[in-house]
C-alpha positions as CSV (number, residue, x, y, z in Angstrom):
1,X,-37.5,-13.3,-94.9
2,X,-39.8,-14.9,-91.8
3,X,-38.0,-17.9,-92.4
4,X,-35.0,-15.9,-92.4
5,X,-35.5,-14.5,-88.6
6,X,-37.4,-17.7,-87.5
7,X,-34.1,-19.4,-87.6
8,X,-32.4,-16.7,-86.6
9,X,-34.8,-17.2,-83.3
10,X,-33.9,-20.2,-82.9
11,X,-29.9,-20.3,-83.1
12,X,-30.4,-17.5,-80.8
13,X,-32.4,-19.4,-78.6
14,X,-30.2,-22.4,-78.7
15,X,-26.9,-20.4,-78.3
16,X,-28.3,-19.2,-75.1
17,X,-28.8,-22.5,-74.0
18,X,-25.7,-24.2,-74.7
19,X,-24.1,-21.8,-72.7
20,X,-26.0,-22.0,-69.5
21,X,-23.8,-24.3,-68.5
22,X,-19.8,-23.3,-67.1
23,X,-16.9,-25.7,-67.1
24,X,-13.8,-25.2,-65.5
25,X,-11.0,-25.1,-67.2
26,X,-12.7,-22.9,-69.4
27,X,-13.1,-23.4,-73.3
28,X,-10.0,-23.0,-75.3
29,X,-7.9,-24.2,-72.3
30,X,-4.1,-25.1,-72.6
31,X,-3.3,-27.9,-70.3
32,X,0.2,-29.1,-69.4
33,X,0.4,-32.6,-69.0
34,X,0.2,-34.4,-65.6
35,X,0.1,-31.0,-63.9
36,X,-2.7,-31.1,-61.4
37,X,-6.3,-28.4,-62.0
38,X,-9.7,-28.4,-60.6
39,X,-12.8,-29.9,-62.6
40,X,-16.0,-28.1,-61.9
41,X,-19.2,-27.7,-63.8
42,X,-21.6,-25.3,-62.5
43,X,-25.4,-25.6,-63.8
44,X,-27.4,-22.5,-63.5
45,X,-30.2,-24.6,-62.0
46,X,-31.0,-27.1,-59.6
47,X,-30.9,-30.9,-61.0
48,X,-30.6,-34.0,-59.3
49,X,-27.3,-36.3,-60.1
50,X,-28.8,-38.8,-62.1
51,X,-29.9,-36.1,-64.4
52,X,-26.5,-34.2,-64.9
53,X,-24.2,-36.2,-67.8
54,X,-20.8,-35.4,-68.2
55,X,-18.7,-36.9,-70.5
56,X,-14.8,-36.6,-72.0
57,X,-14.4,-37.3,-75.7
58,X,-17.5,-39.4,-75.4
59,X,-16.2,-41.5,-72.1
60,X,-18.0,-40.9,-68.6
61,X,-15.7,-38.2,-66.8
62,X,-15.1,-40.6,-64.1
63,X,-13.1,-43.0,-66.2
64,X,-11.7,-40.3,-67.9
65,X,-11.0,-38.0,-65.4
66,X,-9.9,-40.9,-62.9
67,X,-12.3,-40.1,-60.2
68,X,-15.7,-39.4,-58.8
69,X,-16.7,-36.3,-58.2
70,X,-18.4,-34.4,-55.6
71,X,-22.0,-33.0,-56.6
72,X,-22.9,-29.8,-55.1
73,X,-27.0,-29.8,-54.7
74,X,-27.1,-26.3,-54.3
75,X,-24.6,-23.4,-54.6
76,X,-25.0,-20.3,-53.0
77,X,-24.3,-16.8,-53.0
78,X,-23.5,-14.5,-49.7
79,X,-27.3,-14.1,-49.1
80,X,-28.4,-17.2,-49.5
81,X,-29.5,-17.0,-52.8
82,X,-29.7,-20.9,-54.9
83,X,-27.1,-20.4,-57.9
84,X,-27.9,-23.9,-59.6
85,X,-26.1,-27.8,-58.6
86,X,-22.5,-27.9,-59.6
87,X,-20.4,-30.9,-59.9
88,X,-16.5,-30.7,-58.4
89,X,-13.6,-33.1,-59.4
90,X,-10.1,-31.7,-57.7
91,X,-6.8,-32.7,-58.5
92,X,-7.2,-34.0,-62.2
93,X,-4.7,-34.9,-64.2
94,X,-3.8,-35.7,-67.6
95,X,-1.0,-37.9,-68.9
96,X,-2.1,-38.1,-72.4
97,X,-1.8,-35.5,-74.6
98,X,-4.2,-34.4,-77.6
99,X,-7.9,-32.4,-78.1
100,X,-10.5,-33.0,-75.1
101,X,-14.3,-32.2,-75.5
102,X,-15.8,-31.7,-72.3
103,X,-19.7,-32.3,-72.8
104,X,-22.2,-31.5,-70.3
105,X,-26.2,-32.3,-70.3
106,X,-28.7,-31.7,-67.5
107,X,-32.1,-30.9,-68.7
108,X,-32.1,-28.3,-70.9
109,X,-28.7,-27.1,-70.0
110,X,-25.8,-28.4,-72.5
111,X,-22.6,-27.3,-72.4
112,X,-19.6,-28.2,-74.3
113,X,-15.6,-27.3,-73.9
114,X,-12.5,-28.1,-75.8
115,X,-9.2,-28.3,-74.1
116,X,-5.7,-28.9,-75.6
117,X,-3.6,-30.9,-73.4
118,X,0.2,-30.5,-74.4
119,X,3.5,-32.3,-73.9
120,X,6.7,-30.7,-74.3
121,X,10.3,-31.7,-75.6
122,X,12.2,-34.2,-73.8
123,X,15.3,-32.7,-72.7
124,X,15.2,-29.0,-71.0
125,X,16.5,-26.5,-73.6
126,X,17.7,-24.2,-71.0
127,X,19.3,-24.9,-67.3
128,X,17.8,-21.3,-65.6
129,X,15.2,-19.0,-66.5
130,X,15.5,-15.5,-65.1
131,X,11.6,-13.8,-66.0
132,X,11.7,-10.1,-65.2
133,X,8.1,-8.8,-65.3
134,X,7.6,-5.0,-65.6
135,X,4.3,-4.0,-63.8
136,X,2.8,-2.2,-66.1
137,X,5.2,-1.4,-68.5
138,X,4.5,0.2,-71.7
139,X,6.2,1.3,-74.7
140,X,6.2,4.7,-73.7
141,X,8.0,3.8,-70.6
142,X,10.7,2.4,-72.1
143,X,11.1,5.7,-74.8
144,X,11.1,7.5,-71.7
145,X,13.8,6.0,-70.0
146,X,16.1,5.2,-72.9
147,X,15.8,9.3,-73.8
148,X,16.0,10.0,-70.0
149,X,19.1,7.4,-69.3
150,X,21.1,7.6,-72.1
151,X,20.0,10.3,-74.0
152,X,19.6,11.6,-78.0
153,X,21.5,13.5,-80.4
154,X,19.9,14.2,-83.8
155,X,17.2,11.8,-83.9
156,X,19.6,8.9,-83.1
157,X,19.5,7.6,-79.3
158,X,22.9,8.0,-77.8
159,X,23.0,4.0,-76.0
160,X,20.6,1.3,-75.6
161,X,18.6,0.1,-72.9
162,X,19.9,-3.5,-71.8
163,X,16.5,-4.9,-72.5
164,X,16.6,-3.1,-76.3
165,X,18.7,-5.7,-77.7
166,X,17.3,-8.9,-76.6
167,X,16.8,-10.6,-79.8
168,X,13.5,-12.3,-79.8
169,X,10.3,-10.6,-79.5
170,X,6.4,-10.8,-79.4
171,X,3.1,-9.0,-79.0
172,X,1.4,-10.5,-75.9
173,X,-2.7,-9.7,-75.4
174,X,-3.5,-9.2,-71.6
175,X,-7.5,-9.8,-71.5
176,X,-9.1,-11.4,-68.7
177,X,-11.8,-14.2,-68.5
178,X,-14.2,-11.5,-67.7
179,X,-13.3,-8.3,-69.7
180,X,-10.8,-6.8,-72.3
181,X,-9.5,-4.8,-69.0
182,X,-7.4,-6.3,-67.1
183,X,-5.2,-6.1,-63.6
184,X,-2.2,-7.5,-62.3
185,X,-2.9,-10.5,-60.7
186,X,-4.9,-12.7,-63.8
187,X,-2.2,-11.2,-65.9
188,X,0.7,-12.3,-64.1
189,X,-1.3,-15.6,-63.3
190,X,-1.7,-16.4,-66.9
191,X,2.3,-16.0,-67.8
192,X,2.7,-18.4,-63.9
193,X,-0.2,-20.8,-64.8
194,X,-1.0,-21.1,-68.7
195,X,-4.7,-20.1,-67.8
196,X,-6.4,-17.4,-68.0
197,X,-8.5,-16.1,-65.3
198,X,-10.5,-13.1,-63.6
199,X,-9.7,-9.7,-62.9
200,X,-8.0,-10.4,-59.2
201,X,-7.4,-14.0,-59.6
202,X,-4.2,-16.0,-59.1
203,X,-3.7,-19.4,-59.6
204,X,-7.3,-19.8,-59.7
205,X,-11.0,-20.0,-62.2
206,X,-12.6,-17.6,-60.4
207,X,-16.4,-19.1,-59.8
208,X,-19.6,-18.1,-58.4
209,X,-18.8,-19.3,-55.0
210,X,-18.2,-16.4,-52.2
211,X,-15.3,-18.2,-50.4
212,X,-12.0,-16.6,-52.6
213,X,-10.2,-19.9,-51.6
214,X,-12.5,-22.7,-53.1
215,X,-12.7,-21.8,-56.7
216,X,-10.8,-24.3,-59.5
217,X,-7.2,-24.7,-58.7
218,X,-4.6,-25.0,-61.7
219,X,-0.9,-25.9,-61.2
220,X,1.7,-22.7,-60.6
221,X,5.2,-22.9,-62.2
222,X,6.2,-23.1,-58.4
223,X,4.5,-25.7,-57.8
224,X,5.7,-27.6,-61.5
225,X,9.2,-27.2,-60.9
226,X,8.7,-28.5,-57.1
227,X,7.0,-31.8,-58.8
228,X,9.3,-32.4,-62.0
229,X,12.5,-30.6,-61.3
230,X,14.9,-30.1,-58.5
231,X,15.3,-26.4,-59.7
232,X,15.8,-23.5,-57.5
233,X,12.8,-20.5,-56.9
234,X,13.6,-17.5,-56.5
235,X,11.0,-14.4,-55.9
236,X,12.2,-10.6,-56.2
237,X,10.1,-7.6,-56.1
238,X,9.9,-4.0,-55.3
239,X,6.2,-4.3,-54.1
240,X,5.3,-5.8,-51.0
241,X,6.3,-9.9,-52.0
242,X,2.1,-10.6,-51.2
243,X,1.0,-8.2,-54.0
244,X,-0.4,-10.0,-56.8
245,X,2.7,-10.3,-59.5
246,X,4.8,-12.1,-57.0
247,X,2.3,-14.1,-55.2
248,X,1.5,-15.6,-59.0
249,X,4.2,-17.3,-58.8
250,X,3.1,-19.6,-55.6
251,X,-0.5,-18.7,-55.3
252,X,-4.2,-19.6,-55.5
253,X,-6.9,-17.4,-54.6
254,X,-9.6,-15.7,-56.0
255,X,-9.0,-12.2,-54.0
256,X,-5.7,-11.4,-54.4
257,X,-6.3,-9.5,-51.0
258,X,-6.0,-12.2,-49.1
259,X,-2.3,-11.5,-48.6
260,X,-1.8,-13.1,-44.9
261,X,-2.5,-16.1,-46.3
262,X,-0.5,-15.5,-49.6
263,X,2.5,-15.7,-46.9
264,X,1.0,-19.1,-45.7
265,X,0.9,-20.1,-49.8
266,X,4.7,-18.9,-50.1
267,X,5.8,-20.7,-47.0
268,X,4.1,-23.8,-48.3
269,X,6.1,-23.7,-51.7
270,X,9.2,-21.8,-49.6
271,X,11.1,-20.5,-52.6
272,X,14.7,-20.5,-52.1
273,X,14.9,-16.7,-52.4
274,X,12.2,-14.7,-51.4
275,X,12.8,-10.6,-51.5
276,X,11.2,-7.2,-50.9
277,X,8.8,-5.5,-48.8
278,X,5.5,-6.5,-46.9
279,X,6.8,-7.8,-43.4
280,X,3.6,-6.3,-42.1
281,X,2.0,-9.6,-43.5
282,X,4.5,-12.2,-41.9
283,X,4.5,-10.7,-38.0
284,X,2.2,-12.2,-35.5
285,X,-1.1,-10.5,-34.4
286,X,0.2,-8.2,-31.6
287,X,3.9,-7.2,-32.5
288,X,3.9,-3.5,-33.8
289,X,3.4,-3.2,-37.5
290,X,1.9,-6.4,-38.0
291,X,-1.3,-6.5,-40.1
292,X,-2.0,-10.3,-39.8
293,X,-5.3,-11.2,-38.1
294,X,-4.0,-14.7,-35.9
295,X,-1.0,-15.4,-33.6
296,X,1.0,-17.2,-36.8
297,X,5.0,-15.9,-36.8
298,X,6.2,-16.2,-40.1
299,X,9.3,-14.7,-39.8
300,X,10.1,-17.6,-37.3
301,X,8.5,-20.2,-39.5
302,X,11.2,-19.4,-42.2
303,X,13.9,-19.1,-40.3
304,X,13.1,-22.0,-38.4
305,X,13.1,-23.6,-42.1
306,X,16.6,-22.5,-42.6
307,X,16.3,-19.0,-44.2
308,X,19.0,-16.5,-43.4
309,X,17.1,-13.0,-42.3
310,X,17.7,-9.6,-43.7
311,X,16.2,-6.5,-43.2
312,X,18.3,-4.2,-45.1
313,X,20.9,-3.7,-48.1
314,X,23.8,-3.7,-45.2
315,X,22.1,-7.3,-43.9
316,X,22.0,-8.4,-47.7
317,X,25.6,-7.7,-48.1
318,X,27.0,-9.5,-45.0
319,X,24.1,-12.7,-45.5
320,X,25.7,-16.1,-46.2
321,X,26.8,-16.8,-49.7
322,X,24.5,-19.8,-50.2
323,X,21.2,-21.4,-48.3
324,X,18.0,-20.0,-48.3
325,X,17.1,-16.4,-48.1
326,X,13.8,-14.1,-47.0
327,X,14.4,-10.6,-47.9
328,X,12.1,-8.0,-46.1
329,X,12.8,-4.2,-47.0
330,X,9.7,-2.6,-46.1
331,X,6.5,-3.4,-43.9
332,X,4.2,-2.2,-47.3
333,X,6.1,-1.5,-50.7
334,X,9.1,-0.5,-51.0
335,X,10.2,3.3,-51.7
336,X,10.7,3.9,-55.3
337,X,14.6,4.6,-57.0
338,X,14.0,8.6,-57.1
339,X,13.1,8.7,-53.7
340,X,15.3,6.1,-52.1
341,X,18.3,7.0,-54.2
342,X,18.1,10.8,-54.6
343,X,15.2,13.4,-53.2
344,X,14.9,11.3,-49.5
345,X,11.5,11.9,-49.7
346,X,8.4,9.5,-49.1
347,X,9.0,6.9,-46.6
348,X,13.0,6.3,-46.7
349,X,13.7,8.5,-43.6
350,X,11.8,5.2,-41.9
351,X,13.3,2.7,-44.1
352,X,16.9,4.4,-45.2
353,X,18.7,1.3,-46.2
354,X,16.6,-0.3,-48.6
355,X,18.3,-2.2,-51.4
356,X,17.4,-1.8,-54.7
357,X,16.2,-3.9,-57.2
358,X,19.8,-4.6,-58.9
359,X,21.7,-5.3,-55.7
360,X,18.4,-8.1,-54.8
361,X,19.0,-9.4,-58.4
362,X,22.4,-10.0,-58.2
363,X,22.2,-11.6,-54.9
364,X,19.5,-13.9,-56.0
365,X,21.2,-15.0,-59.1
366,X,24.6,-15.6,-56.9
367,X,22.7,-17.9,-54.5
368,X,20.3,-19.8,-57.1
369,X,23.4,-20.5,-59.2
370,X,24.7,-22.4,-56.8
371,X,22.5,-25.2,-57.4
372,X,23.5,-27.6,-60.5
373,X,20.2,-28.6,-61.2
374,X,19.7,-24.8,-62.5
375,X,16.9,-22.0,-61.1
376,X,13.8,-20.0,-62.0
377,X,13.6,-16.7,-60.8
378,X,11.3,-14.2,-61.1
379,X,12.4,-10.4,-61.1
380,X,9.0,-7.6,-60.9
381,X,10.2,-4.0,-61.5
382,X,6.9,-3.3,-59.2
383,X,6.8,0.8,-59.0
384,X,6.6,1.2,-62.9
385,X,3.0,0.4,-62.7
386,X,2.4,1.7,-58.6
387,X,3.5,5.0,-60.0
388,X,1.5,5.6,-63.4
389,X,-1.3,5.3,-61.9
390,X,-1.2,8.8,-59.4
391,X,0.8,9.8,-63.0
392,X,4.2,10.5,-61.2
393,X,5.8,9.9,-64.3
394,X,9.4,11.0,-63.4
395,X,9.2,8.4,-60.6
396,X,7.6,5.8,-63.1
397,X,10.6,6.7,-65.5
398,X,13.2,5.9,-62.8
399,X,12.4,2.5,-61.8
400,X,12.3,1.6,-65.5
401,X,15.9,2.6,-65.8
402,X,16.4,0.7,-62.6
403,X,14.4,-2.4,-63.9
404,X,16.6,-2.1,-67.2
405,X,19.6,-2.3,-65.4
406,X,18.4,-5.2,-63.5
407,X,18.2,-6.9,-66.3
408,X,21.8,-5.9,-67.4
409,X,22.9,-7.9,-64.4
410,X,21.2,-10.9,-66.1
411,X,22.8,-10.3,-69.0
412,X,26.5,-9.8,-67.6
413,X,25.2,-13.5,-65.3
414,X,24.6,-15.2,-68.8
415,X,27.6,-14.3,-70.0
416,X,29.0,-16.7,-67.9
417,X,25.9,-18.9,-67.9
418,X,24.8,-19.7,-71.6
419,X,22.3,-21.8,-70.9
420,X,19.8,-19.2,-69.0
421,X,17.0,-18.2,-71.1
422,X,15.8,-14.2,-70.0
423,X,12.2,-13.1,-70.8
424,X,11.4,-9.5,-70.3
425,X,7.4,-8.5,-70.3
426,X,5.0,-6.3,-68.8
427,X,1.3,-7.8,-67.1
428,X,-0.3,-5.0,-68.5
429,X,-0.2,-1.4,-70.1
430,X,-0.6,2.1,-69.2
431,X,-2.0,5.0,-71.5
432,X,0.8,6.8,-71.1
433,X,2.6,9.0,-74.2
434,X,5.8,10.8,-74.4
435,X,4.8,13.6,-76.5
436,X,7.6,16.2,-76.7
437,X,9.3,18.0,-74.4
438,X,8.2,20.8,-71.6
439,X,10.5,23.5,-71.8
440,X,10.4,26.2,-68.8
441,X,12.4,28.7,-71.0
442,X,9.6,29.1,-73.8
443,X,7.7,32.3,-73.4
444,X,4.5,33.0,-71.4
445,X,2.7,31.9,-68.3
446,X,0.7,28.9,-69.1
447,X,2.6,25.8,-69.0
448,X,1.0,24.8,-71.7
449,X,2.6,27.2,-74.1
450,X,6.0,25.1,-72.5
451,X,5.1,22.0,-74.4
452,X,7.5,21.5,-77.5
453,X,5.5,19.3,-80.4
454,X,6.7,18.5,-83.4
455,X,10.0,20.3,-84.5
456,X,9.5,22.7,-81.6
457,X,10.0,19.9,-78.7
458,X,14.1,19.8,-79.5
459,X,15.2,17.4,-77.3
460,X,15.6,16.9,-73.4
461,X,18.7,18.0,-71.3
462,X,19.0,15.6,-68.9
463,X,22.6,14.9,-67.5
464,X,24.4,11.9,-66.1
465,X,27.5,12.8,-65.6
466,X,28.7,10.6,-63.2
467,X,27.9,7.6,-65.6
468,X,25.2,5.4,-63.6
469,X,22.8,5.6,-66.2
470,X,20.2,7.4,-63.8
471,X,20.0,11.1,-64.5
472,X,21.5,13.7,-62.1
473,X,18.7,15.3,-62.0
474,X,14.9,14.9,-63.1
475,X,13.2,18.8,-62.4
476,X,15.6,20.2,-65.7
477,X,14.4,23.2,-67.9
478,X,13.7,21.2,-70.5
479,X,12.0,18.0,-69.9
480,X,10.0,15.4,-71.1
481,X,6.0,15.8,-72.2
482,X,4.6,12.4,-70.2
483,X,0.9,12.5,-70.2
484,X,-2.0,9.9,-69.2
485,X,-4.7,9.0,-72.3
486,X,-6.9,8.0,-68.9
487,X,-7.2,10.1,-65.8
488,X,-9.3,11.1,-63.0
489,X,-9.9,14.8,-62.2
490,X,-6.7,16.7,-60.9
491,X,-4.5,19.6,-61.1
492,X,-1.6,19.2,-64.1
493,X,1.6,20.9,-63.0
494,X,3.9,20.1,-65.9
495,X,6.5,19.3,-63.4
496,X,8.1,16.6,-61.6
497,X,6.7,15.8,-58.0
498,X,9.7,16.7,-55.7
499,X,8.2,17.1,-51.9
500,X,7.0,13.8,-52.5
501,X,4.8,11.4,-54.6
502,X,1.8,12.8,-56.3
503,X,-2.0,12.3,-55.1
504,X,-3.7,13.6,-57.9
505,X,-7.3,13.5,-55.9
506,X,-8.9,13.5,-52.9
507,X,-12.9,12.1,-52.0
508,X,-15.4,14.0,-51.3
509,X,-18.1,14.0,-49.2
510,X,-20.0,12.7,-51.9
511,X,-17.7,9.8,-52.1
512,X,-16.3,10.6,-55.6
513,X,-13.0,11.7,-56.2
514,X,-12.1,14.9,-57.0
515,X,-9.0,17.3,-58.0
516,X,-6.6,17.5,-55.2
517,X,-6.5,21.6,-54.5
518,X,-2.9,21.0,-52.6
519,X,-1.5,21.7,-56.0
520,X,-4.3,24.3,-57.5
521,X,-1.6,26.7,-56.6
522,X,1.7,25.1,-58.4
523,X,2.2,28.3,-61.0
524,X,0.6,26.9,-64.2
525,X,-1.2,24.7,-62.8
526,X,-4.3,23.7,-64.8
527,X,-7.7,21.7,-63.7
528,X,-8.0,19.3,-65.7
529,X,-12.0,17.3,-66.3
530,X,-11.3,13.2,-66.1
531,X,-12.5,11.0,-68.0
532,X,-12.9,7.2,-65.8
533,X,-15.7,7.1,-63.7
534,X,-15.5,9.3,-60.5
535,X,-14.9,6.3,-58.1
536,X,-11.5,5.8,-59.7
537,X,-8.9,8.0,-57.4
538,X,-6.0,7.0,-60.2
539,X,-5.2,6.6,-63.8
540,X,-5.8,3.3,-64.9
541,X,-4.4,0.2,-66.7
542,X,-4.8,0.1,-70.8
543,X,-5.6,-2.5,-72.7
544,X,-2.8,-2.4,-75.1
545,X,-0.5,-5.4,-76.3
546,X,2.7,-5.2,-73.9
547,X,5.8,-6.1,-75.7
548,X,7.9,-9.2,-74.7
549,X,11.2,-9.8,-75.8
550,X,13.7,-12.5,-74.8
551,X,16.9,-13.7,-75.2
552,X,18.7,-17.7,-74.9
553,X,17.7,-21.2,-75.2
554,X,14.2,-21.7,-76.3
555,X,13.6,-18.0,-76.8
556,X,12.8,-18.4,-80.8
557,X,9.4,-19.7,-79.4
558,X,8.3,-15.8,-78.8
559,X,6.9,-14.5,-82.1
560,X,3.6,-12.9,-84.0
561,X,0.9,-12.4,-81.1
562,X,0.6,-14.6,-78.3
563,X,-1.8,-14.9,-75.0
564,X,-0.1,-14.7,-71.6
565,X,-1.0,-17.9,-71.1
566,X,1.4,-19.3,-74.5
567,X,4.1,-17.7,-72.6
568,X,3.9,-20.2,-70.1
569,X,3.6,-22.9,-72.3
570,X,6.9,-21.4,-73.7
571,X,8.6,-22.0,-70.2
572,X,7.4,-25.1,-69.8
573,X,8.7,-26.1,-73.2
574,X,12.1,-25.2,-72.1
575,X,12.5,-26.7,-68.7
576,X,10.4,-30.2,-70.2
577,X,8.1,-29.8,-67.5
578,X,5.6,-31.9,-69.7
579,X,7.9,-35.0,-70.8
């Protein structure tokens, strides 16, 4: 038995040296080859070059790598503090594919890295890729809106959603670098990069560094198709075109606040289509609205480049059939379907002619086609997630019918165009559950006696009668049970927000947030006790699988369980990025 535990001690001890060391890209890696990433070791102490070794597959990393790299003495944190040396190589690439073991030696620091550099087929399988990205959808999500769109009849669902019957599908895992929990901007990085990163991250390893603009580059599909292909870009989103899913596509930066110069990053790549809100981030210091920081105009940058400018669906309508094309709706986010197309409410009395996501769809996918060499564009249904977190589920529920029908748009394009491959995904997950139905007609006061379970939930009675897959209305007598597995203190109402989205909390003077007592008074109303730490103001994201499903050239690559970061490797494998 003591010899037992003595070399237990000492695999332990040796574990915990062999991974003092960090290499970037991290172990496990999937590389594309030729497409440019950042090399970096970072050594938890302070050596001097001639003791750090670093080889690749037994050859010094210069010859390897093709290049000598900077050593870093000493890294520091934002007081000052000596992190360790680190040594920087940027720009690598790699023409031959196979297995790569990274070793690293300095003292008593080893580390060592494997990395799987990958070629793909020879020929592009597909001429377009159209890559709509749900923000935060969830299965319940779509349960909700297929019920809520096209409605049930004895157990059987009276129509489909237009995402239901695309014919390939897969379980994708969402984890970050750093944690099973995950947000929107490693997620969405992973599916635009092949890597995996941090929580916050795009385009980016996140390291130890403070700067958010120096850590370990990797190449974004962007910036692939700009070096291999002479394929259209095209960017469309609901959320302000800075926030994290969209900037994925062009970005690199460890804070994916850093959205003034996320508009620098996009104008660098300048995507032939480029939609949705956040023109607060491309007006010069000084003009009203503008939240930039310097005197940089980029709304006369890009049209200076040649992009047509329009600030509403009217604009959109009467903008040139071809060229390039910026798209700004909104100064933050845009206003959600149920508000902008029904109840008024929120911030469309400012903004009244805001497109939606299918007429910016369809006007991307006009304009993109124009080019013979083919397109990617990406699609984000952005509100889905911006709206499960406060738990405004009716809202969340109506931009997933909208983001469905988006994608019945593609479909009715690839009618016409065979060879587009569609991908439909979410970043991440919600812990949300339909659970029955909340009937107002059941006897007695509490609202929770109103919740139908089991055989007692019958079915909803939502209407569309004029046929536009939305229903007519949301606040019916009999609606559906949508509840939060995750949730900060607040008031449930059983009832769909219709003054306006909800705030479930406010902070107090403690700092914490807490119930917000605007609607202790809703009749019913009931306090509920959360259960996420007190500094969270909102639900927040699960760590569930999302589901992706796909349909078209190359799409029989999406089965079993795959990493976000396999996706990409999918997409490169259709447009040969690595031939």
């Amino acid at each position: 038995m003591r010899r037992f535990f003595a070399a237990l001690a000492a695999a332990t001890a040796l574990c915990g040296t062999a991974h003092a060391a960090t290499v970037y890209p991290l172990d496990r890696a999937t590389i594309l080859v030729n497409s440019p990433f950042d090399f970096k070791v970072e050594l938890d102490s302070v050596v001097s070059p001639k003791d750090l070794k670093v080889t690749v597959n037994g050859a010094s990393y210069a010859d390897a790598l093709g290049g000598s790299a900077q050593f870093v003495p000493e890294e520091t944190d934002k007081k000052g503090k000596v992190l360790g040396s680190a040594l920087i190589l940027r720009g690598v690439t790699l023409a031959k594919p196979g297995k790569y073991t990274v070793a690293v030696k300095a003292g008593g620091e080893t580390r060592s890295v494997a990395w799987d550099v990958y070629a793909t087929a020879a020929q592009p399988k597909a001429k377009n890729i159209i890559f709509f990205l749900g923000d935060g959808l969830s299965v319940a999500h779509r349960t909700a809106a297929r019920i809520m769109s096209r409605g049930m009849t004895e157990g059987k669902a009276n129509g489909r959603l237009y995402m239901d019957d695309l014919d390939r599908m897969a379980f994708i895992g969402t984890s970050s670098t750093g944690s099973i929990a995950t947000d929107s901007a490693n997620t969405m990085s992973a599916y635009m990069t092949g890597h995996k990163s941090a929580v916050n991250a795009l385009g980016v390893y996140a390291d130890r560094t403070p700067p958010s603009q120096d850590d370990p580059k990797v190449e974004t599909i962007a910036e692939a198709l700009r070096r291999a292909t002479k394929k259209s870009i095209g960017v469309v989103t609901t959320s302000e075109v800075e926030d994290a899913t969209p900037a994925a596509v062009v970005s690199h930066t460890r804070r994916r606040a850093d959205k003034a110069d996320i508009v620098g990053m996009f104008y660098g790549v300048k995507p032939e289509v480029l939609m949705g809100g956040g023109s607060a981030y491309f007006l010069a210091k000084g003009i009203p609205g503008s939240k930039r920081k310097d005197g940089k105009d980029y709304i006369k940058l890009f049209k200076d480049a040649g992009y047509a400018l329009t600030t509403s669906a009217a604009e959109l309508e009467k903008a040139p059939a071809s060229g390039k094309l910026l798209g700004l709706y909104h100064t933050g986010n845009m206003d959600v379907a149920l508000d902008r197309l029904f109840l008024k409410k929120d911030t469309v009395k400012t903004f009244p002619d805001q497109p939606g996501l299918v007429e910016m769809t369809q006007a991307a996918l006009d304009r993109l086609s124009k080019n013979p060499e083919g397109f990617f564009l990406m699609v984000e249904g952005a509100s889905i997630d911006k709206m499960s977190h406060p738990m405004d589920w009716e809202r969340a529920i109506v931009d997933t019918i909208e983001f469905d029908k988006a994608i019945g748009a593609a479909r009715a394009f690839v009618k016409t165009h065979p060879d587009t491959l569609i991908v439909v995904t979410g970043d991440h997950t919600h812990g949300i559950s339909v659970i029955g139905t909340i009937d107002d007609d059941k006897p007695g006061t509490e609202m929770r006696e109103k919740v139908g379970i089991y055989d007692g939930a019958g079915f909803p009675n939502y209407e569309d009668k004029n046929h536009d897959l939305y229903p007519d209305r949301v606040d019916v007598s009999r609606r559906l049970a949508i509840f939060a597995a995750d949730f900060p203190d607040h008031y449930e109402t059983f009832r769909p927000k219709m003054d306006g989205s909800f705030s479930p909390t406010i902070k107090n003077e403690k700092g914490d947030y807490v119930a917000n007592e605007a609607y202790k008074n809703v009749p019913g109303a009931v306090l509920r006790i959360g259960n996420i730490p007190k500094f969270e103001s909102t639900a927040v994201h699960a760590v569930d699988d999302v589901v992706l499903q796909a349909s078209g050239p190359g799409a029989e690559a999406f089965k079993g369980y795959m990493e976000e970061s396999d996706v990409y490797r999918v997409l490169a494998d259709v447009f040969a990025l690595g031939k």
